[in-house]
C-alpha positions as CSV (number, residue, x, y, z in Angstrom):
1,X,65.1,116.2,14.3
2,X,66.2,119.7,13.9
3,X,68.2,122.0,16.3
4,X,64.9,123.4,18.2
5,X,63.2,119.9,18.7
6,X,66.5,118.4,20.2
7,X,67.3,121.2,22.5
8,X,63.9,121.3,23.6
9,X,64.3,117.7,24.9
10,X,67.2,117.9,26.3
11,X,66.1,120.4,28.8
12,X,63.1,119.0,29.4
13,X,65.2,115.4,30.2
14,X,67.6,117.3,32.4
15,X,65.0,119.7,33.9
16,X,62.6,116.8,34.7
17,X,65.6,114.9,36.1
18,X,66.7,117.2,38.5
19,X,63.2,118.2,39.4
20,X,63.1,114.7,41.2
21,X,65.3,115.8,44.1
22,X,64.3,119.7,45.1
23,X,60.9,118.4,46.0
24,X,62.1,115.6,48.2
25,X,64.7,118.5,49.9
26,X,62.1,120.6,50.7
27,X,59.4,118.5,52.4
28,X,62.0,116.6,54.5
29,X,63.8,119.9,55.2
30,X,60.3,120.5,57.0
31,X,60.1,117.1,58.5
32,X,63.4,117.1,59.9
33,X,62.0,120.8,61.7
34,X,59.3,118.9,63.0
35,X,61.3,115.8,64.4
36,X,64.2,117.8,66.0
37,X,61.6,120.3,67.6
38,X,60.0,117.2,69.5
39,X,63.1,116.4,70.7
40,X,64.1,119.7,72.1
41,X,60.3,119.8,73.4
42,X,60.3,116.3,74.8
43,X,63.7,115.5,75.1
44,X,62.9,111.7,74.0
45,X,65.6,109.6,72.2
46,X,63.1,108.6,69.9
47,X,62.8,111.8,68.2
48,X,66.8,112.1,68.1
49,X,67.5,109.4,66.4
50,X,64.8,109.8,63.9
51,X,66.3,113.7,63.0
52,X,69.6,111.8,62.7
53,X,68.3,109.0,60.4
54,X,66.4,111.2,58.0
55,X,69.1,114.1,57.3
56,X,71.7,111.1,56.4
57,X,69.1,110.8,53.8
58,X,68.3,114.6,53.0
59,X,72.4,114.8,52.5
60,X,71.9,111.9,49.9
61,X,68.9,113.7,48.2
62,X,70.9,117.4,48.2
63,X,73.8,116.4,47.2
64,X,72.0,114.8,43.7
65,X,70.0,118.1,43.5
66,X,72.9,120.4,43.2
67,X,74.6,118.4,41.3
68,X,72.0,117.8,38.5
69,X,71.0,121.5,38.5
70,X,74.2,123.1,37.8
71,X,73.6,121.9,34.4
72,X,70.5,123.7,33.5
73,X,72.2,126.9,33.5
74,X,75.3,125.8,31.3
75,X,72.0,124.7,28.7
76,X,70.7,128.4,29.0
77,X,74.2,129.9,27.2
78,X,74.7,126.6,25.2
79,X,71.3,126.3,23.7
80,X,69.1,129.0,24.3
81,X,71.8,131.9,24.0
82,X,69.1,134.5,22.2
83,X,66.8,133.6,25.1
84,X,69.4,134.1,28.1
85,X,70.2,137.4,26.1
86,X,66.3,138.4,25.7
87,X,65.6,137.9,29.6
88,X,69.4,138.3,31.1
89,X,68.0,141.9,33.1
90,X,65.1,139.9,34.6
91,X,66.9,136.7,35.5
92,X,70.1,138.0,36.9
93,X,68.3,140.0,39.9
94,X,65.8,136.6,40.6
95,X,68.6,134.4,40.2
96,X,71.2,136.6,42.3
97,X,68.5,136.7,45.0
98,X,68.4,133.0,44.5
99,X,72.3,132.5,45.7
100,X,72.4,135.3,48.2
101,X,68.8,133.9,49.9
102,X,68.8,130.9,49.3
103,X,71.9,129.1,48.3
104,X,74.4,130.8,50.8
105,X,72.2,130.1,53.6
106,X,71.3,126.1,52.6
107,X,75.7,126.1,52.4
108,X,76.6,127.6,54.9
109,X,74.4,125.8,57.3
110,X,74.4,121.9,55.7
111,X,77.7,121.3,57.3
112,X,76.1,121.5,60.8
113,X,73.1,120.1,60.2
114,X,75.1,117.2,58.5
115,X,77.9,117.1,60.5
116,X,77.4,118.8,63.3
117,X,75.0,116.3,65.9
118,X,78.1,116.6,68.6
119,X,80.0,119.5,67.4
120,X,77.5,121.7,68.6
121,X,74.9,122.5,71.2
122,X,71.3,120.9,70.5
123,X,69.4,124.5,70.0
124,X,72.5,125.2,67.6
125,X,71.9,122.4,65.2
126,X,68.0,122.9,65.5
127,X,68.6,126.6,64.6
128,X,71.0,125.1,61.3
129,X,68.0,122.8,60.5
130,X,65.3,125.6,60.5
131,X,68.1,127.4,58.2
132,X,69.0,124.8,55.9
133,X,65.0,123.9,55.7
134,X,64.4,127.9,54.8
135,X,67.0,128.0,52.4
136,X,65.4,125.1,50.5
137,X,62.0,127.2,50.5
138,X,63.9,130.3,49.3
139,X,65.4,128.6,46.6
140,X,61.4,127.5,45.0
141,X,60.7,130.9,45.7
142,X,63.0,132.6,43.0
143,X,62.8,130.1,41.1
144,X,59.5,129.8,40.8
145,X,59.5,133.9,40.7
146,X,61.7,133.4,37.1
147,X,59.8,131.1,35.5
148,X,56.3,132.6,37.0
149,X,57.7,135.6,34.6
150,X,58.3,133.9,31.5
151,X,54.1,133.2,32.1
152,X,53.1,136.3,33.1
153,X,55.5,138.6,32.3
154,X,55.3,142.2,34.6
155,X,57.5,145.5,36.0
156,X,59.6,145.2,32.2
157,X,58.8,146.2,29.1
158,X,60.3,145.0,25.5
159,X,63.4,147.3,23.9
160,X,65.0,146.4,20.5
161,X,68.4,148.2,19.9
162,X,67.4,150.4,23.1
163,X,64.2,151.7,22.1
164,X,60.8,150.3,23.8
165,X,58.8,148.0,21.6
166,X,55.1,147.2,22.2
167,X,54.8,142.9,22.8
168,X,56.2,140.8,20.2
169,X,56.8,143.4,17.2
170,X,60.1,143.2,15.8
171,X,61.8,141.5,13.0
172,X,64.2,138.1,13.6
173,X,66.5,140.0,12.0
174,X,66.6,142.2,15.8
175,X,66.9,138.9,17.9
176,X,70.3,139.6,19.0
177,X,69.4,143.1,19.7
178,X,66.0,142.6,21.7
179,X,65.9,142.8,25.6
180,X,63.8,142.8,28.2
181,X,64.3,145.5,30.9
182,X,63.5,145.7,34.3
183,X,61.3,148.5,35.6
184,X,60.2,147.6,38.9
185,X,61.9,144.9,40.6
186,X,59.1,143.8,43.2
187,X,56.4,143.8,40.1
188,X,58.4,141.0,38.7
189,X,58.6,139.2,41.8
190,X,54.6,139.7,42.6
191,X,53.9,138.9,38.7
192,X,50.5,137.7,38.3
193,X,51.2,134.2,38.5
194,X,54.1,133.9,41.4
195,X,52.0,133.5,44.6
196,X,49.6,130.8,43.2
197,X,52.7,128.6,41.4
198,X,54.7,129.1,44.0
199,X,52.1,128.2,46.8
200,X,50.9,124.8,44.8
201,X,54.5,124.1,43.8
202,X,55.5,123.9,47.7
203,X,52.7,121.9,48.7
204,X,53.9,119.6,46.1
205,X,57.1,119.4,47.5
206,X,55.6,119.0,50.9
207,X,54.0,115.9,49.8
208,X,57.1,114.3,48.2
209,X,59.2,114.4,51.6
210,X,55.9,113.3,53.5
211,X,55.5,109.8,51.3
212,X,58.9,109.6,51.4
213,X,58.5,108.8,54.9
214,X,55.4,107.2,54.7
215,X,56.9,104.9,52.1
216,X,60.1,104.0,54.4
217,X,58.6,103.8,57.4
218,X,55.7,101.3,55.9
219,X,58.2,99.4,54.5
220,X,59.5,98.8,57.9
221,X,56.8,98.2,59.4
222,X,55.4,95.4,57.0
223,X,58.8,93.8,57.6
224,X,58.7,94.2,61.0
225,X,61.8,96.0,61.6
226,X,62.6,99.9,63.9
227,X,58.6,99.3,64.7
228,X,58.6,102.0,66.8
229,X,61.1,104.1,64.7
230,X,58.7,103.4,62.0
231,X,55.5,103.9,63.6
232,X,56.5,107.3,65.1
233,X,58.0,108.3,61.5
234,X,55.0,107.2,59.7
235,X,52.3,109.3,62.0
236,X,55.1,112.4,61.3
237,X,54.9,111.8,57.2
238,X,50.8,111.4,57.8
239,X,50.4,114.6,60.0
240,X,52.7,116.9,56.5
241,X,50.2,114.8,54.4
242,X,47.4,115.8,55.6
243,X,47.6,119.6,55.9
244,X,49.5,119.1,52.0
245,X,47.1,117.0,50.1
246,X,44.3,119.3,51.7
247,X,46.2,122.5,50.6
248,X,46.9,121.5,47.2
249,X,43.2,121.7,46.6
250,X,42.6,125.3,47.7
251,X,46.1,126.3,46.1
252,X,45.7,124.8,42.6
253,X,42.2,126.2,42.9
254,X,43.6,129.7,42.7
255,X,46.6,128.6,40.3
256,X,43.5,127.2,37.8
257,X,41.7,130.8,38.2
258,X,44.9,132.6,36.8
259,X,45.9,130.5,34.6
260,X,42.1,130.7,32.8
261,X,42.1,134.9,33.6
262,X,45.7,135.8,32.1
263,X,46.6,132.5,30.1
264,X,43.5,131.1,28.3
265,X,45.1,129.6,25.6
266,X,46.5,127.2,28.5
267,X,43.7,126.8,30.2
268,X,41.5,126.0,26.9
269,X,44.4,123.1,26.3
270,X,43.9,121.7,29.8
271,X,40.7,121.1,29.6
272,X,40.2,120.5,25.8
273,X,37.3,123.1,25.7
274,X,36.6,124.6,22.5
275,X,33.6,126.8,22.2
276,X,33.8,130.1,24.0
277,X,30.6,130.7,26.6
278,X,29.5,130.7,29.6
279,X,28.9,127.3,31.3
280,X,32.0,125.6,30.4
281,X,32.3,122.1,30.7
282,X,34.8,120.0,33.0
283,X,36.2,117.3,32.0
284,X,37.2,114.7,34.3
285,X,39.1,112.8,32.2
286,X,39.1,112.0,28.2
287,X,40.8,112.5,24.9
288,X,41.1,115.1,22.9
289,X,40.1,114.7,19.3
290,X,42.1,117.5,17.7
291,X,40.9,117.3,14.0
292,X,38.0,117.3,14.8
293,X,37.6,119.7,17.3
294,X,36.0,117.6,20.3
295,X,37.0,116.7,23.5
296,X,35.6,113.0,24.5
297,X,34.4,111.7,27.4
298,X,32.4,112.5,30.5
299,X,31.9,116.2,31.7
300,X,30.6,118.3,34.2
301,X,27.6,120.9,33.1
302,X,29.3,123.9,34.0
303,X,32.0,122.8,36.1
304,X,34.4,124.9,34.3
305,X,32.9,128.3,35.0
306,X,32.0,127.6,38.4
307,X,35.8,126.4,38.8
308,X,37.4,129.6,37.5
309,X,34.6,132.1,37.6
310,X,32.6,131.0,41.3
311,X,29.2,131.5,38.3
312,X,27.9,129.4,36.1
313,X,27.6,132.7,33.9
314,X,31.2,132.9,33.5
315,X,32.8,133.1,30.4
316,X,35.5,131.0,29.4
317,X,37.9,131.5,26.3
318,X,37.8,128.8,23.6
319,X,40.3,127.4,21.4
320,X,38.4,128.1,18.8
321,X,38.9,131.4,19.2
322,X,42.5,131.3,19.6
323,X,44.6,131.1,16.2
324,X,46.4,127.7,15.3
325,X,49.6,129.3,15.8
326,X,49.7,130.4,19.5
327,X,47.2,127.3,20.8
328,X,49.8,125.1,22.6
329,X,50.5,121.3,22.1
330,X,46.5,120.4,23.3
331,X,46.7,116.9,23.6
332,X,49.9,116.8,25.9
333,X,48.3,119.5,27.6
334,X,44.6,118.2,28.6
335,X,46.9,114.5,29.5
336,X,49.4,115.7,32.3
337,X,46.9,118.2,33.6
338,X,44.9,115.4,34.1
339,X,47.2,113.1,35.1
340,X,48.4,115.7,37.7
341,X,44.7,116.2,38.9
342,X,43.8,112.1,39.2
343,X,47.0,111.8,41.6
344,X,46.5,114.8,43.6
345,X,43.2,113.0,44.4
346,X,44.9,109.8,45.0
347,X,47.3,111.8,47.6
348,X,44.2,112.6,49.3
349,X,42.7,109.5,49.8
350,X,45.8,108.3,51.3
351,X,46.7,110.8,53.7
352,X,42.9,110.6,54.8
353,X,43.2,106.6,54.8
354,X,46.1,107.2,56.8
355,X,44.6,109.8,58.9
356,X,41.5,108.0,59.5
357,X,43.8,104.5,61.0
358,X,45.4,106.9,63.3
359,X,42.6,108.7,65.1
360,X,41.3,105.2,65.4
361,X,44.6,103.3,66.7
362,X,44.5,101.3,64.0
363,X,48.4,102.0,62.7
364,X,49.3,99.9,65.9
365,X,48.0,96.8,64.7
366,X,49.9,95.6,62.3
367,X,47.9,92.5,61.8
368,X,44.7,94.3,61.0
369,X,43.3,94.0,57.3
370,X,42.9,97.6,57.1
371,X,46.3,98.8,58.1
372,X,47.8,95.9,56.0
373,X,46.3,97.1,53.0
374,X,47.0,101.1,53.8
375,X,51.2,100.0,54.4
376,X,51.5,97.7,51.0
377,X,50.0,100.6,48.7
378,X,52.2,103.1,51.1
379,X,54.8,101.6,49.8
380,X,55.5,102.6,46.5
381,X,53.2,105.9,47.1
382,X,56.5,107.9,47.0
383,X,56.3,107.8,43.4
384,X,52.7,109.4,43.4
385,X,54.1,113.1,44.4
386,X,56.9,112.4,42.0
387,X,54.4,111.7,38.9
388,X,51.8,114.6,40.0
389,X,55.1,117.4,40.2
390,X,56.7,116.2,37.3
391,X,52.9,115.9,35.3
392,X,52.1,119.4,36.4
393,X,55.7,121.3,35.5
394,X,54.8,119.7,32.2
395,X,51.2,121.2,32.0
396,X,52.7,124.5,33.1
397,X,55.8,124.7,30.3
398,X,53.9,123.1,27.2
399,X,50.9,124.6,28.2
400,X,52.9,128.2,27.7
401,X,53.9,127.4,23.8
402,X,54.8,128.5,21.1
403,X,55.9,131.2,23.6
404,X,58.9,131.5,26.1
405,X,58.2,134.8,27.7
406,X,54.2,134.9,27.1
407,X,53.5,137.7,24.6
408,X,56.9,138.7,23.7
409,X,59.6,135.5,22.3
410,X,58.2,132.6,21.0
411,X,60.6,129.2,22.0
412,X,61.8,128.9,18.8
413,X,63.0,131.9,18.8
414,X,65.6,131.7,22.0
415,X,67.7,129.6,20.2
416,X,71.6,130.2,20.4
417,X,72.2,130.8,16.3
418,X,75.7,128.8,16.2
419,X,74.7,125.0,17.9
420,X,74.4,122.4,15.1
421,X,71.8,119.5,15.8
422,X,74.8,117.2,15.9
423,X,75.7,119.2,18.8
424,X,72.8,119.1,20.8
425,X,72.5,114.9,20.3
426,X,76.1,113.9,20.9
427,X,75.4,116.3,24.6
428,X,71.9,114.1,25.0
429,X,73.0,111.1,25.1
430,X,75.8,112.2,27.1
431,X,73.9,113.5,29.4
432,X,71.5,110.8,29.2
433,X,74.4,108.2,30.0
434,X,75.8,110.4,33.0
435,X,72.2,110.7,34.8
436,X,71.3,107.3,34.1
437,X,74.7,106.3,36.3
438,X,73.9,108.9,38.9
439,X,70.0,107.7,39.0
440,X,71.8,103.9,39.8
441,X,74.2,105.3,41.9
442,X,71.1,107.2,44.2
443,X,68.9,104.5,43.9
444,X,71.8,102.2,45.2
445,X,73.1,104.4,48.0
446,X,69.1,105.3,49.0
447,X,68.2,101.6,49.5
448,X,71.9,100.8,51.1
449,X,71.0,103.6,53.4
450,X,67.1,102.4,54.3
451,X,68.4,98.6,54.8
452,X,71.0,99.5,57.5
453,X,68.5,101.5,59.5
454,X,68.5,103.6,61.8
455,X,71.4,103.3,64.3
456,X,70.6,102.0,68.0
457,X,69.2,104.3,69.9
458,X,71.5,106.0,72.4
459,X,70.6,108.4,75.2
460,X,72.9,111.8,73.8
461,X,75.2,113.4,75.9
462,X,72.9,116.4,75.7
463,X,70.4,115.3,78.0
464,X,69.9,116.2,80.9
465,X,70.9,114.0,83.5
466,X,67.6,114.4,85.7
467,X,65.4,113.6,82.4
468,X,67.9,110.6,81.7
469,X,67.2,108.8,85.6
470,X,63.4,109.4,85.1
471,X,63.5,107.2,82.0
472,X,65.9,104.5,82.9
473,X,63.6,104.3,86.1
């Protein structure tokens, strides 16, 4: 495999890798704002030692994050050096706002919310929570502002040795002299494509921390064990799934309109459609016959059009019409869209399930065949969000080739010119050693942490004493 291939998978390893944690950060950063607000609401135990049971795992979950990040951007000057260069002016005000937003304020409030349960006052460590829980947000947002760029590119336009270009028309021989610059900072952020990504990318994450708990806390309770710790938990993780897996429809609604109004070559992939008309086809699921130019398997008169368009007189770009060159990989496209697509419905049968045994008492009774049936498949559940986030970052990055910033620098163009193929192995399988140790190491420390427990609850200091003789009476 050459240089380009190799470095191409060894971000997407260490990408996809750390991708597994941010999600998990972000909807228990929520959860843990929902459970400590109950307890300063209600001021019952219950809710205390629930807060203090799930941030021992959050502090797990961040501390992988972070450190599986940093990498990424040690890969952008290692392997993608032109690129880094090409988009340096955009990237170095989103990712700035990144550590001054986001980073400072998830730092310099984790050591409270970790640490801090009888260092400080309750509405103190509530008030770290919120921050730490905001911080987490604020991080997908500039994140998801960069990369929203790279799709949609907007407020820049192209220079080669300081004089504006028109899109992608200079020689390779100007690589190392071709820039993006930045003309207006806030049309970058609002790019065409930011609000939708970044609204359906937080649901996501919202739906990783809620199975988390649903997962956990059905584990308990199938076992018996913290039955009210996991009942309470588990009707916490259903309420977050609810309002997420509902969401996610209207959000990656308005993410599929963009994509088909400023990237049709992507959406074409996704959904393996090849003529250009009106009354475009939908494909539930299927396989993509590239040579021959079919996509087979059942679809949906129109579906399409009245997806992205609200008309069945909506027009929707082909890839016929789109030259061989600048159509992306379709196959792996039309596959992980779909696969994101089948388990975002899955999501949504669950939380419903799970929705529907609560309104009707049924999460109580343990012994029923329905609630039996719901906690067994809750189980592993957590690895549904996991699959549908990972499945859709995929749709989104191969769905953008052979282009890095859409329009302007093709990916195998952003290569640094000096890494050997050698080079990039020998740091793969490195890397690939070092995260499969620190995936152990979680997994290990995670299940160590959900086979102690909770602790036992105890009444905190912090409440008050007329609140305290109520109960014990």
């Amino acid at each position: 495999m050459n240089v380009e291939i190799l470095s191409r998978i060894q971000f997407a390893f260490t990408i996809a890798f750390h991708y597994i944690f941010p999600p998990l950060t972000i909807g228990l950063g929520l959860l843990l704002v929902m459970m400590e607000g109950m307890w300063l609401r209600t001021r019952n135990p219950l809710y205390h030692n629930m807060a203090r049971f799930w941030t021992k795992i959050f502090g797990l979950i961040f501390g992988l994050g972070v450190a599986t990040g940093i990498v990424m951007e040690f890969e952008f000057g290692t392997n993608w050096a032109t690129y880094s260069r090409f988009v340096g002016d955009i990237f170095g005000s989103a990712l700035a706002a990144e550590g001054i937003f986001a980073f400072f304020l998830e730092s310099g409030f984790l050591a409270i919310l970790l640490f801090g349960w009888d260092k400080v006052g309750p509405k103190m460590h509530f008030f770290a929570t919120c921050m730490v829980a905001l911080g987490a947000h604020f991080s997908a947002v500039w994140i998801i502002v960069a990369n929203s760029w790279q799709q949609t590119p907007a407020g820049s336009h192209l220079e080669v040795n300081g004089q504006p270009v028109a899109g992608h028309l200079f020689d390779k021989a100007d690589l190392g002299h071709a820039r993006m610059v930045i003309d207006d900072f806030w049309e970058v952020v609002f790019n065409p494509s930011s609000m939708d990504r970044l609204g359906h990318t937080l649901i996501g994450a919202w739906l990783a921390g809620a199975f988390l708990v649903i997962s956990v806390a059905a584990y308990y309770l199938i076992r018996r064990r913290h039955v009210t710790f996991a009942a309470t938990s588990l009707k916490f993780g259903i309420a977050l799934a609810l309002v997420a897996s509902l969401l996610s429809l209207a959000t990656g609604h308005e993410s599929a309109a963009g994509v088909a109004r400023n990237q049709p070559s992507k959406m074409a992939a996704m959904e393996g459609l090849w003529q250009t008309g009106p009354a475009a086809p939908l494909h539930p699921f299927g396989w993509v016959d590239v040579a021959g130019g079919r996509t087979m398997g059942p679809a949906i008169p129109a579906g399409l059009s009245l997806l992205v368009g609200g008309s069945a007189d909506h027009v929707v770009t082909g890839l016929n019409d789109i030259p061989p060159d600048l159509r992306p990989p379709i196959q792996a496209t039309f596959q992980c869209f779909h696969l994101m697509v089948g388990v975002g419905m899955t999501l949504i049968g669950l939380s419903l399930w799970g929705g529907w045994l609560w309104w009707r008492g049924g999460l109580e009774k343990l012994d029923g065949k329905a609630t039996r049936w719901f906690l067994w498949l809750a189980v592993p559940s957590v690895l549904l969000p996991q699959i549908a986030n990972q499945a859709g970052w995929f749709t989104a990055e191969i769905g953008r080739q052979p282009w890095i910033v859409w329009g302007y620098l093709r990916t195998s163009e952003g290569l640094s010119a000096v890494v050997t193929a050698n080079q990039v192995l020998g740091s793969l399988i490195g890397f690939g050693l070092i995260y499969l140790l620190l995936f152990v190491l979680f997994l290990f420390l995670l299940n160590r942490k959900i086979q102690h427990g909770p602790e036992p609850m105890e009444e905190s200091h912090s409440l008050p004493e007329n609140w305290l003789k109520q109960h014990r009476a």
